[in-house]
N, C-alpha and C positions, 0 to 999 in steps of 0.2 A: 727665172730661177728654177733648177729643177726640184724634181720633187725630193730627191737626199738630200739637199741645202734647208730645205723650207722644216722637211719632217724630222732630221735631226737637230735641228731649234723649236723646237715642241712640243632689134629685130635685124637680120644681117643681110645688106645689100652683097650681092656675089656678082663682082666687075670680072671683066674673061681676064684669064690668066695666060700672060704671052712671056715667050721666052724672049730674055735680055738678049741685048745684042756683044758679036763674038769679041774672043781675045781683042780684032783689031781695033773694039771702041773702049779699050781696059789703058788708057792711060791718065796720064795725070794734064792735065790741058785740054787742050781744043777739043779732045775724042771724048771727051768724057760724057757718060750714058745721058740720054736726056731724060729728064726729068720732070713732068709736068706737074700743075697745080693738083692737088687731091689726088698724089700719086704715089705709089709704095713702089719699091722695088724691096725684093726679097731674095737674096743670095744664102744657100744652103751650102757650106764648105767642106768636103771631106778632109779635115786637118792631116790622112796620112802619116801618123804613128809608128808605121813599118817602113815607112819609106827614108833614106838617108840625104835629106833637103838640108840645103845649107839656110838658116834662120838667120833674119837681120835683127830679132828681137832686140836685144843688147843696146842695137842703133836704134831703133825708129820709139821704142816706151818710154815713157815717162818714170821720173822717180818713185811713183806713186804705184804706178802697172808693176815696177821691178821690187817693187817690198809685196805686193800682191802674188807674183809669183814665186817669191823665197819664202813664202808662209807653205806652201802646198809640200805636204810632208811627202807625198807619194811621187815619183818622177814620171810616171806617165801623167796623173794629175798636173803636174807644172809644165809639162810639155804640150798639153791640149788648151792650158792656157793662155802659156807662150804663141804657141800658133794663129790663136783666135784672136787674139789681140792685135800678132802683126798682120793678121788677114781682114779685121775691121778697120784700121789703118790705112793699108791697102784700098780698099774699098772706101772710107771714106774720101781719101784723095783722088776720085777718080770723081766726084762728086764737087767737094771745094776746090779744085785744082792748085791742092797743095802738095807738096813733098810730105810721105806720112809722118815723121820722124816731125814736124811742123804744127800739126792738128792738134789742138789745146785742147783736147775734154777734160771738160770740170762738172762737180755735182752739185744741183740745185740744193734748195735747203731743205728737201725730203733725202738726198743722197742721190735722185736718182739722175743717170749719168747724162749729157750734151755738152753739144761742140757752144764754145766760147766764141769765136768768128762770129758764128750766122743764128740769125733765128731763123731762116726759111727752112733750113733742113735739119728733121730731127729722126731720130736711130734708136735702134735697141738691138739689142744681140740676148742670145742664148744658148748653152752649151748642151750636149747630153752624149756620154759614150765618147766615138771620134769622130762628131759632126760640130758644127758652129751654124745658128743660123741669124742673120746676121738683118734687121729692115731699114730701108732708109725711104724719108718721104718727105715730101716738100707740103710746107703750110697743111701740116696736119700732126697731129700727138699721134704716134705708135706703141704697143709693146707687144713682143713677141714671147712665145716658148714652144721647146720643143722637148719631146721626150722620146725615149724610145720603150717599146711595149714590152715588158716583163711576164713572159709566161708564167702560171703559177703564183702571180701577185696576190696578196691579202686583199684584193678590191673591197670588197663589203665592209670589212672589220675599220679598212683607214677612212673608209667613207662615213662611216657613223661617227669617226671622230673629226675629220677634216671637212664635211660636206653638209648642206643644209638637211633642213629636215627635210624637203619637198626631194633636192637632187640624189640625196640617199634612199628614198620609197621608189623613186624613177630606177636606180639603178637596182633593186633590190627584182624588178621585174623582167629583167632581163634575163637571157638564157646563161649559164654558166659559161660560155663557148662566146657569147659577146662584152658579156660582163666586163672583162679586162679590160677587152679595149674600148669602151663606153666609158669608163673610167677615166682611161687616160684622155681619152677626148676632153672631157668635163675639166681634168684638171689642167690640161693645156690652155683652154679657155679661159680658166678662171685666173691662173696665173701671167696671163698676157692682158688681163683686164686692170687686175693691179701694176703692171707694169707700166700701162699705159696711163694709168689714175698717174703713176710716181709715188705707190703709198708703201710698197716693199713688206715688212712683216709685218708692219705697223695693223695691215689691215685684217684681220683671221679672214679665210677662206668662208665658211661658214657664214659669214655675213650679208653673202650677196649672192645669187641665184642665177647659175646659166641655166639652159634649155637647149633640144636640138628639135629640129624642123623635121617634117615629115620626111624628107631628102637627106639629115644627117647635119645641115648644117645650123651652126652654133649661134644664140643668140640670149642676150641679158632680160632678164627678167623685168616685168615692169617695175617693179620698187624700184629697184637699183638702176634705172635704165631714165627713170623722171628725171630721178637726179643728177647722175654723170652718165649722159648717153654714151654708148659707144656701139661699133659697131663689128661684130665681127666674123674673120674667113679662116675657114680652115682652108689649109696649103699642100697643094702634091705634096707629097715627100715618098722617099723609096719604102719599102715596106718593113713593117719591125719599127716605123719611126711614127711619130702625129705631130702635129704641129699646127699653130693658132698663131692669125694675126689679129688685132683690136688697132680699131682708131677712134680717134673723136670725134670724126665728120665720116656721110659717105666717099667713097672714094671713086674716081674716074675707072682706074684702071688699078690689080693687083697684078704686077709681074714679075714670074718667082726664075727661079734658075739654078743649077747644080755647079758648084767646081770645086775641080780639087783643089789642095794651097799650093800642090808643084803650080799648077797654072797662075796664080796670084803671084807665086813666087819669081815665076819665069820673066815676069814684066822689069826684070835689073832688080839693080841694084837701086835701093831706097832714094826716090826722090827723083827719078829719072825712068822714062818710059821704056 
């Protein structure tokens, strides 16, 4: 969820991160990526906004995705979600090796989103700006977020409302110049932890306490960490951007990768490689 969605309604194991394999394993069948047990993949999309792509949105959503996107009042907003939608589709079929226009997501009884076919593989996506980031993993709970960094942010003022007592004295010690983006680390984390719970707004931020490691990388505090362990990474991403994965188990291996949606796009026409 990013942080306009959320704020206008109110220990980490680090697997090597390798690059997916090319366009030529980007189909729907035999080629499709492999995927091991306690394994993430993480696809970061530049949805392309300026670019004149022909969208099969229309074809490949669901009735549910097309009343989702007629609510977005603003048309770059309905087009970044048009996009990510048919670009997790995309992606998901390269995974179930189904046509995406095929792929049944439906939501558990907390809302939060998964494929109807399989329990082996489960997903979470996130938007921020014209990017999409998109995880998928086998025999393990994910949730992702990603944000991009706001020069200039009120970091202090929203942390003393949105952030524990302990994460708000942590960040209060920072230099003005890392502040921000300490910030947004912290909230990527925490928002990827609740994604990964399945518990959405239900859960106030405030309520459970990340931490960073001497090194930067992000990890749940013991309270909250007895009880719904998780475990999590933070993710390359290009710069201006942060981004957190969480799981429920450790995991083998995290491996992330950039494309644009022309390149998702390029793979045909819906349902055919």
């Amino acid at each position: 969820m990013s942080f306009a969605c959320r704020y206008n309604q109110m220990r980490s194991t680090r697997p090597a991160h390798r690059p997916l394999p090319g366009s030529s394993a980007l189909g729907y069948g035999a080629q499709a990526p492999d995927l091991a047990d306690a394994e993430v993949h993480v696809w970061l999309v530049d949805l392309q906004l300026t670019d004149n792509i022909v969208e099969d949105f229309d074809f490949v959503a669901s009735s549910a995705e097309k009343s989702r996107a007629a609510r977005f009042r603003r048309e770059d907003d309905r087009r970044r979600f048009r996009r990510a939608r048919s670009a997790l589709r995309r992606i998901l079929a390269c995974y179930t090796r189904q046509a995406p226009e095929k792929i049944d997501i439906m939501a558990d009884e907390n809302g939060r989103p998964r494929l109807r076919q399989t329990g082996e593989i489960d997903f979470n996506c996130s938007r921020t700006g014209g990017f999409a980031l998109i995880a998928i993993g086998r025999n393990c709970r994910v949730g992702v977020d990603v944000e991009r960094v706001q020069s200039g942010f009120p970091a202090m003022e929203l942390a003393q409302v949105h952030f524990s007592r302990a994460e708000a004295e942590e960040l209060s010690k920072q230099s003005e110049f890392r502040r921000i983006p300490a910030f947004f680390r912290c909230w990527t984390a925490k928002e990827a932890c609740v994604k990964a719970w399945g518990m959405g707004l239900s859960l106030p931020l405030a309520d459970f306490d990340v931490a960073e490691d001497a090194d930067g990388s992000p990890r749940l505090a013991a309270r909250r960490a007895a009880l719904s362990p998780l475990w999590l990474h933070l993710l390359p991403t290009p710069a201006r951007l942060t981004a957190v994965l969480a799981a429920d188990r450790p995991l083998a291996a995290v491996q992330t990768t950039f494309h644009s949606f022309a390149r998702l796009a390029a793979l045909g026409p819906a349902g055919r490689a």
